[in-house]
C-alpha positions in Angstrom: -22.9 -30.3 -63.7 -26.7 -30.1 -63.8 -29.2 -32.2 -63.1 -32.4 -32.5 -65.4 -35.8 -33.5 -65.1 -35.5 -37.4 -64.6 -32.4 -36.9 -62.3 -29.7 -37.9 -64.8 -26.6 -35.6 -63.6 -24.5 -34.3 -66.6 -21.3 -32.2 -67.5 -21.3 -29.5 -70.0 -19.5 -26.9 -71.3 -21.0 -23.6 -72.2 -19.5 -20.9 -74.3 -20.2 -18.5 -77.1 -20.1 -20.0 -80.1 -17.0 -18.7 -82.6 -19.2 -19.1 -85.7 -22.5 -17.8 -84.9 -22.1 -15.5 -81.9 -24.3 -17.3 -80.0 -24.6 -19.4 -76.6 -23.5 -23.2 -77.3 -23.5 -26.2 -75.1 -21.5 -29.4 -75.3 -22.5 -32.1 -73.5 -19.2 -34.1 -71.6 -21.1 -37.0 -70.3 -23.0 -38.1 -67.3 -22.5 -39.1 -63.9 -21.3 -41.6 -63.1 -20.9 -42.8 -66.4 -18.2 -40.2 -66.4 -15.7 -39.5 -63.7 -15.7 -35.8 -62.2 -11.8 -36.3 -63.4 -12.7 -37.4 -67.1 -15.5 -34.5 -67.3 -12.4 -32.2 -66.1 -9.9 -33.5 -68.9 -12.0 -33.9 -71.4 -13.1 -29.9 -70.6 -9.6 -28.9 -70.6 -9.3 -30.4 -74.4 -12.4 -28.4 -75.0 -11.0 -25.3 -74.0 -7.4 -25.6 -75.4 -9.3 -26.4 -78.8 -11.2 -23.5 -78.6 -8.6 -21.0 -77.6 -6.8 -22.5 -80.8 -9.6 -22.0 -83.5 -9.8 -18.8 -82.2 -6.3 -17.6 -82.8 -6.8 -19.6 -86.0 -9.6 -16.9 -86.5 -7.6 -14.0 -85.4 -4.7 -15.3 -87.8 -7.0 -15.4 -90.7 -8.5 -11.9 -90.2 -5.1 -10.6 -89.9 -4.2 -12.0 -93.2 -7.4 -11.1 -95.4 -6.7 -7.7 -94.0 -3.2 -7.3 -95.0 -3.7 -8.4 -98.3 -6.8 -6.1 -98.7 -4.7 -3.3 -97.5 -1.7 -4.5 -100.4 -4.5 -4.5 -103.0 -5.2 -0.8 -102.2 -1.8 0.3 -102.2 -1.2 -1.5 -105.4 -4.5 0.3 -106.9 -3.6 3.8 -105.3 -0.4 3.7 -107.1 -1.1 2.7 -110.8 
């Protein structure tokens, strides 16, 4: 939670973004518009998302890899 210039308290979620490699912030919502509990949940989602793109990412690599590495063995032996 921070609190900016005009007092308005917000939740956020900060990370490192998966596309650019940079920092990224979301904003939850703000206080008291948005329950402590809610800004919990709703960062929960955000992280189980995350960790899923991410081995969506992973999974993706893993693939273009093996069939880069089948290409070359296909090359190497004609």
């Amino acid at each position: 939670m921070t609190c900016g210039a005009t007092g308005v308290k917000s939740f956020f979620y900060r990370c490192i973004s998966l596309l650019t490699g940079k920092f990224a912030q979301v904003n939850i919502g703000n206080f008291p518009q948005t329950s402590l509990a809610a800004a919990r949940l709703k960062l929960n989602e955000l992280k189980l998302l995350r960790r899923m793109e991410d081995a969506l990412r992973l999974n993706s690599s893993k693939k273009s890899t093996c069939e880069q590495s089948k290409l070359n063995r296909l090359k190497y032996l004609n």
